[in-house]
N, C-alpha and C positions, 0 to 999 in steps of 0.2 A: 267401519268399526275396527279398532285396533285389538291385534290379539293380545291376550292379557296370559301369563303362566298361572297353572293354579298351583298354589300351594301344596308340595304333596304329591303333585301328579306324576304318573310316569316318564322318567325321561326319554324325551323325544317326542311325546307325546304331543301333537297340534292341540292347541286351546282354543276354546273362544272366550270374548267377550263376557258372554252369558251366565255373570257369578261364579266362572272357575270351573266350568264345564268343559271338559276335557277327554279327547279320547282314548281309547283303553286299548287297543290294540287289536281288536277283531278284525274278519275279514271284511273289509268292508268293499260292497257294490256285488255280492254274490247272492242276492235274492231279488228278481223282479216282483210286477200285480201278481203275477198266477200263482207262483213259487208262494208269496205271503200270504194269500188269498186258503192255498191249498193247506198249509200248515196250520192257520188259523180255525179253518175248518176240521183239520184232523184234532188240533186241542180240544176241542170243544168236546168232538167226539160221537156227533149224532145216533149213534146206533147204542152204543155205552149208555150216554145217558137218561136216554128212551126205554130204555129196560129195565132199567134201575129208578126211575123217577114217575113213569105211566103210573105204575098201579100210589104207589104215597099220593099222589096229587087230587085223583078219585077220591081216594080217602079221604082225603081232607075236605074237597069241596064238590065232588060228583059230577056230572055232567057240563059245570061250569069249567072244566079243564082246559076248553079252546080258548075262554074268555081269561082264563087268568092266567095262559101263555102267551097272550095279548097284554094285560097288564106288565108281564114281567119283562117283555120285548120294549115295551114303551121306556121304561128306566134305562136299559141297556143303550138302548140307541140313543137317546139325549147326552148319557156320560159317553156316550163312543163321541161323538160329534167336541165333547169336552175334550177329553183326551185327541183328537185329533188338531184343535188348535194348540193344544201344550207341544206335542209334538213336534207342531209348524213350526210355534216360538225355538224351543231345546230339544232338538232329536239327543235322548240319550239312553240308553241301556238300561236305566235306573228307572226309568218312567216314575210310578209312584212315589219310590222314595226319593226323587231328584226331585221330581216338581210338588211335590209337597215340602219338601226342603226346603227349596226358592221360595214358596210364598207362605211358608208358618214358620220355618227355621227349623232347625234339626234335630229336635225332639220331636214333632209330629210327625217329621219326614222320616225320621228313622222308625218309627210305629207302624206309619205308612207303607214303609220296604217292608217290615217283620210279617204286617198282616197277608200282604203278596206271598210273604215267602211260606208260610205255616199255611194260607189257602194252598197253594199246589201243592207243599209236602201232603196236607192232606188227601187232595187228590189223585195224586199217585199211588197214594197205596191203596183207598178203593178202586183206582183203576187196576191196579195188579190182581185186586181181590176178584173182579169180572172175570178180566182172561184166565184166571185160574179156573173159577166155575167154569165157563164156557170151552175150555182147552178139553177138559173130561166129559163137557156132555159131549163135545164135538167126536172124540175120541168113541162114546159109548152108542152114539150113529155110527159113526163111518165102521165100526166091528162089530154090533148088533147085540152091543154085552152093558147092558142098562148096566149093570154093578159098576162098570166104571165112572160115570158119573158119580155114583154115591163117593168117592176119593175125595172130593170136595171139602168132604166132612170130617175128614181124620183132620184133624189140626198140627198134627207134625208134616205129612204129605202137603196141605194148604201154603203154607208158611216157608217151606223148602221149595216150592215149584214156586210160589208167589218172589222168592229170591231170585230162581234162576229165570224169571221175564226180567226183574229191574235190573240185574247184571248185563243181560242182552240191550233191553231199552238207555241204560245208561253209555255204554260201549257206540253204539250209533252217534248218540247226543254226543258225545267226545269227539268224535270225529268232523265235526261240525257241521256246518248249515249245508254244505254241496251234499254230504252224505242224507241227514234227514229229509232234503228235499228229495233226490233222488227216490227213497223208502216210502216219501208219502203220498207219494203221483197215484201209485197202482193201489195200495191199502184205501185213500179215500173217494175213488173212484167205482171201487168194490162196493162198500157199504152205502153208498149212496143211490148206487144203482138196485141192491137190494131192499133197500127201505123203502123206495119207488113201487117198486114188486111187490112189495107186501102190503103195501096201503091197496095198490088197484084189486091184489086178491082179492082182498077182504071186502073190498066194495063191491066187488062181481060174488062174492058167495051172497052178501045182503041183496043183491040185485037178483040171483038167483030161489031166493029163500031159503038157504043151507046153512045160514050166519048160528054161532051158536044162539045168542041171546040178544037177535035182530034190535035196535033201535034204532027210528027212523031220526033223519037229521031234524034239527029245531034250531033257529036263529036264535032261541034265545041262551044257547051253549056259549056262546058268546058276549053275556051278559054277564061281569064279573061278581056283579055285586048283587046276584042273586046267593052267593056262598052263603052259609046257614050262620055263619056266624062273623065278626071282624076277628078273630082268632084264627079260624079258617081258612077264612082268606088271608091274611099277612102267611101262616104256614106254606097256605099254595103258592102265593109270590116269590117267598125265598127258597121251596122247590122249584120253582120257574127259572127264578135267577141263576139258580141252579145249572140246570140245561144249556142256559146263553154262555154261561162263564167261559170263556179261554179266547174270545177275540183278542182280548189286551196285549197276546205274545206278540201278533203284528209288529205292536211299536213295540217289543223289547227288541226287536231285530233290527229296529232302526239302525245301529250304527254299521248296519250289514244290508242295508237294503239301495237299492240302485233307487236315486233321489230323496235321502230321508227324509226332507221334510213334507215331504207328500203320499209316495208310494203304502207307507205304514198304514197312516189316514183313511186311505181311500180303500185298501186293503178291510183294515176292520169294520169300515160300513159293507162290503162289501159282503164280508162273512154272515153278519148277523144281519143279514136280509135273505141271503140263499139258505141260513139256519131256521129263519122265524115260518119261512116256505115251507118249505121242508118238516115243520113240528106240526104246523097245524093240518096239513095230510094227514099224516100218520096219526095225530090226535082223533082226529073225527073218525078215521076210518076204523080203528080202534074201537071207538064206541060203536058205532054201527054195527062191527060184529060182536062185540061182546057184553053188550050192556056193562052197567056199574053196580050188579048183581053179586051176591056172594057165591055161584054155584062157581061148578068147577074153575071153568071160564071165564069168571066174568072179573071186570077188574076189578070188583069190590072184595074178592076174594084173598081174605090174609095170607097164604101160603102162596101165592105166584105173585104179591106184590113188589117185593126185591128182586123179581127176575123174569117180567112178562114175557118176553121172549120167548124164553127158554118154553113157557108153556101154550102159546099161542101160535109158534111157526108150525108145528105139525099140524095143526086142522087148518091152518088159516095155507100156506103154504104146498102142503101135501108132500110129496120125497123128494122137494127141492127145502125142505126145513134146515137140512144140512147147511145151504146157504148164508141161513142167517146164522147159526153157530160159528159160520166162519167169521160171516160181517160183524159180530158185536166181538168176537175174539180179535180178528184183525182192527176192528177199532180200537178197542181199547187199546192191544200194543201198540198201534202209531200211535196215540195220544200220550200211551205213557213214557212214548221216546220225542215228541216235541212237546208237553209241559214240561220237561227236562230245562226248555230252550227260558221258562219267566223265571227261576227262583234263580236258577246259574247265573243269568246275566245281572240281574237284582243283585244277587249275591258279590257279583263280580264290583258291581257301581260300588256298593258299601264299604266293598277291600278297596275300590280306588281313590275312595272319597276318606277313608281312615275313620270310617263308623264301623267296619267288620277288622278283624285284624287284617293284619298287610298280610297272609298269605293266599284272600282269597282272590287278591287281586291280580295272581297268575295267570298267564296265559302260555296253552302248550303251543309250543315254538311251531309243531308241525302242522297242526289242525286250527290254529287261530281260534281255539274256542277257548272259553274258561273249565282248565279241565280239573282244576281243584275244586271249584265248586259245585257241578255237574255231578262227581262223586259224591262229596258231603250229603248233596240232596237226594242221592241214590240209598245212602248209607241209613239218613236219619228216616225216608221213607218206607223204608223196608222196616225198621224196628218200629214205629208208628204202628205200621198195619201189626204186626205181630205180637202186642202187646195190647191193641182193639180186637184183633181175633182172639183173646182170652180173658178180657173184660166184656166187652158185648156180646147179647143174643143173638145180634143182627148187626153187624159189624157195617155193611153199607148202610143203612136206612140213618146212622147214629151219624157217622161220617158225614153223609150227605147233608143232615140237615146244618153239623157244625161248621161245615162248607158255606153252606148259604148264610151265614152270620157272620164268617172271616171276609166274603164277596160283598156283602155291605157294608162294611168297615172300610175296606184297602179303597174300592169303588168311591164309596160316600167320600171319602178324605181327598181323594184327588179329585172328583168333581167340586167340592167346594174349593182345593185350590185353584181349581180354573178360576173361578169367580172372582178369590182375590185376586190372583196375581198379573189379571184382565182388568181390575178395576178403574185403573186411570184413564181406561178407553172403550171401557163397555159402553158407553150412551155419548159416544162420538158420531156412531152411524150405526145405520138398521142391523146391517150381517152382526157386526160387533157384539150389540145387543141381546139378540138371539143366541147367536152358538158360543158366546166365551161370557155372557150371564145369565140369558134366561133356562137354556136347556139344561148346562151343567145345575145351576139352583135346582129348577122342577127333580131330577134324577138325583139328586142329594140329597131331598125330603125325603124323597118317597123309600130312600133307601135307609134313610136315619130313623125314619118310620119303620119300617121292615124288620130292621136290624134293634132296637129294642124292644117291639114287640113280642118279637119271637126270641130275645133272650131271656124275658120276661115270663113267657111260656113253658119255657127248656126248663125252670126249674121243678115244674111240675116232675113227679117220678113218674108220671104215665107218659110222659111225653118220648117220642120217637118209638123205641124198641119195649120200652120197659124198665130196662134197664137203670141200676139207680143205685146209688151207695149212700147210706144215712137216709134215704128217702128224697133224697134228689137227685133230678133226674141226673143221665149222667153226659147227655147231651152240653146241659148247663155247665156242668160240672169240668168237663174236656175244653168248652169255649175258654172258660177261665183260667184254668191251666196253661192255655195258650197266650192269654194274655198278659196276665200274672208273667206268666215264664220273660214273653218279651222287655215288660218292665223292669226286671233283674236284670238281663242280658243289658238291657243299656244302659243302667248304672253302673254293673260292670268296665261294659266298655267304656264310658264316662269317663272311671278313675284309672281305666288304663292308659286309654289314649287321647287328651281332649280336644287336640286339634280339629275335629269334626266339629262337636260339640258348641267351639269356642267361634265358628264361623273360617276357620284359616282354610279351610277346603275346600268348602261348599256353601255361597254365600244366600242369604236373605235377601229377597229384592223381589222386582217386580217388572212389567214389562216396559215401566215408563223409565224404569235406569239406563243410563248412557254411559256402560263402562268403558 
């Protein structure tokens, strides 16, 4: 294969073949399996988003919670298997928006990057929003002065401490991958060993009879499609999908990981199987102590459903509760200093590809990271949360669910360009077949399904928090903004710059091209 120069690209930059795919300057060969594995793992954030997602999911479909964190693992690992032959084909930084690029052209692909990039802006600032709560209850244990937890709630204190985690978490991220890895060794080893702990409690208090609102196991917890309603269940889904979300960082570190066109791949199956372990523990044993009851305890209970945790580790737990104040506050902040690592690098591919403007396609000379854009998405996720902590009642639960609609969009779009851009050799042979048309197709229904049901739903004003301007809801209302917003920004950049646009950057093709 002859290297070809891309249009545009950095000079000096190696190219390849591959429609003008070109590298961008990071460090590349400084992340192995465990380094990606472990990072992948901190994105996601186990402990974070078990806290924040247990009691919504009850709600929506009650005791079916194991079965439809099964449903929602089943999508994720078909588009993991997608993305990992895109991968094989084009290790690039861009993931979504490169290879949506490549096989729709770059209008979808640039949609593609946006939906990437406004999913973790959003998630970043309900991650800040955790560590905040949890940094003060953490505080209001360790000194034995409950009022300090209540700090939480002043909204000027939220908002200023919620700054100075993303000033910390972004400062990490800048210094690049050797730093984040180093930080996330000991942070996800913490919370995983604590969340181990807290499932066997729980199952030794129900073993002992001490459980608050005892429910004994039933196989049919496990059965999705007992939910009460198809509303129900697509809700619980795109909170499920919820919880899976942050494998994908794996392959944005591609052009940084030692053998990229494998190690990423095998990285993100890797995640969301030691993830999907790990949820349904803690799910079951969950219900076992607490029923889906509305007393104090139970998850059915509105007032501890944006933050089981926080209300569950002292009985379940005992004076090691403190523990898990650390583990979901240490989770979150590693999570919110490696989802640092998808919108940067997204962001990075876009400035190198001439859909973003050309300054985001900096790279600081010392840390080889992209440290223009690592900012930007410091900067724009902090004013995000700060301007939901004074529109919503419930600023995670509203967040979360608009998460799970941007994570079927970016998701849904790259998995269908697996399909295309596979399709001259999907039914050559069996593997073909399988992981680069059948699995990405199944996981791009089920998410295009997912993804306008539940946008369809958000319009209700009951829907998520309550919350609602004109009478609708305002979940709906946020999705739209975001999208809307995206579709401006690319005709913007359009008239500014069209070389993206026009194909001179980042070309159209497919796997069967022989440039």
């Amino acid at each position: 294969m002859t290297n070809i120069p891309a249009p545009g690209a950095t000079p000096g930059a190696s190219t390849t073949a591959t429609g003008g795919l070109s590298d961008k300057g990071l460090s590349a060969g400084s992340i192995g399996l465990l380094g990606a594995t472990v990072i992948g793992i901190s994105c996601i954030a186990p402990a974070y988003t078990l806290t924040a997602s247990l009691g919504p999911t009850v709600a929506a479909v009650g005791t079916q919670m194991p079965g439809i964190f099964l449903v929602g693992f089943i999508p994720m690992l078909l588009v993991a298997l997608g993305y990992r032959e895109l991968n094989n084909a084009m290790p690039d930084a861009g993931t979504s928006f490169t290879w949506a690029t490549r096989a729709f052209g770059p209008w979808i692909g640039w949609m593609g990057g946006w939906g990437l990039i406004v999913a973790t802006v959003v998630v970043l600032s309900n991650l800040a929003g955790v560590a905040v709560d949890f940094f003060y209850l953490m505080l209001a244990q360790l000194f034995g002065n409950p009022d300090l937890a209540d700090l939480t709630s002043n909204a000027v204190i939220n908002v200023l401490t919620c700054l100075v985690f993303m000033v910390a978490a972004c400062y990490i991220s800048y210094r690049g991958m050797e730093t984040t890895k180093a930080v996330q060794y000991v942070l996800v080893a913490f919370q995983l060993v604590v969340l181990v702990w807290f499932s066997v409690a729980a199952l030794v208090h129900f073993g002992n009879g001490t459980a608050f609102d005892a429910l004994g196991f039933g196989a049919e917890w496990f059965n999705p499609f007992l939910a009460p309603s198809f509303s129900a269940f697509a809700a619980g889904v795109s909170l499920s999908i919820f919880i899976f979300w942050g494998w994908d960082v794996t392959l944005t570190m591609n052009e940084e990981t030692k053998n990229p066109k494998t190690t990423p791949g095998r990285a993100a199956t890797l995640t969301v199987g030691i993830i999907f372990a790990l949820y349904i523990l803690v799910a079951v044993a969950a219900l076992m102590f607490s029923g889906v009851g509305a007393g104090d305890l139970g998850l059915g209970n509105e007032d501890i459903q944006g933050n089981v945790f926080a209300a569950l580790a002292g009985p379940v737990m005992g004076p090691f509760a403190i523990l898990m104040s650390l583990a979901v506050l240490s989770s979150s902040a590693a999570s919110l200093q490696s989802t640092f690592v998808g919108p940067a690098r997204t962001m990075l591919a876009m400035g190198h590809y001439k859909a973003f403007p050309k300054r985001f396609a900096s790279i600081s000379p010392r840390y080889k990271s992209p440290g223009f854009a690592t900012l930007v998405a410091g900067i724009v996720a902090w004013v995000f949360y700060a301007v939901m902590r004074v529109l919503s009642t419930d600023v995670l639960t509203d967040t979360i669910l608009t998460l799970g609609m941007m994570i079927c969009f970016y998701y849904g779009v790259t998995a269908f360009a697996c399909v295309w851009y596979f399709r001259a050799e999907s039914f050559t042979q069996t593997r073909a077949f399988f992981l680069k048309f059948l699995a990405p197709l199944v996981g791009g229904v089920i998410l295009a399904v997912i993804f306008a049901t539940t946008l369809y739903d958000s319009m209700n004003p009951d829907y998520g928090s309550g919350s609602n301007i004109g009478g609708v809801g305002l979940v709906f209302l946020l999705a739209m903004v975001l999208f809307v917003g995206g579709v401006v920004l690319m005709l913007l950049m359009r008239r500014a710059d069209p070389a993206f646009f026009q194909g001179h950057t980042l070309r159209k093709g497919s796997s069967a091209d022989h440039a």
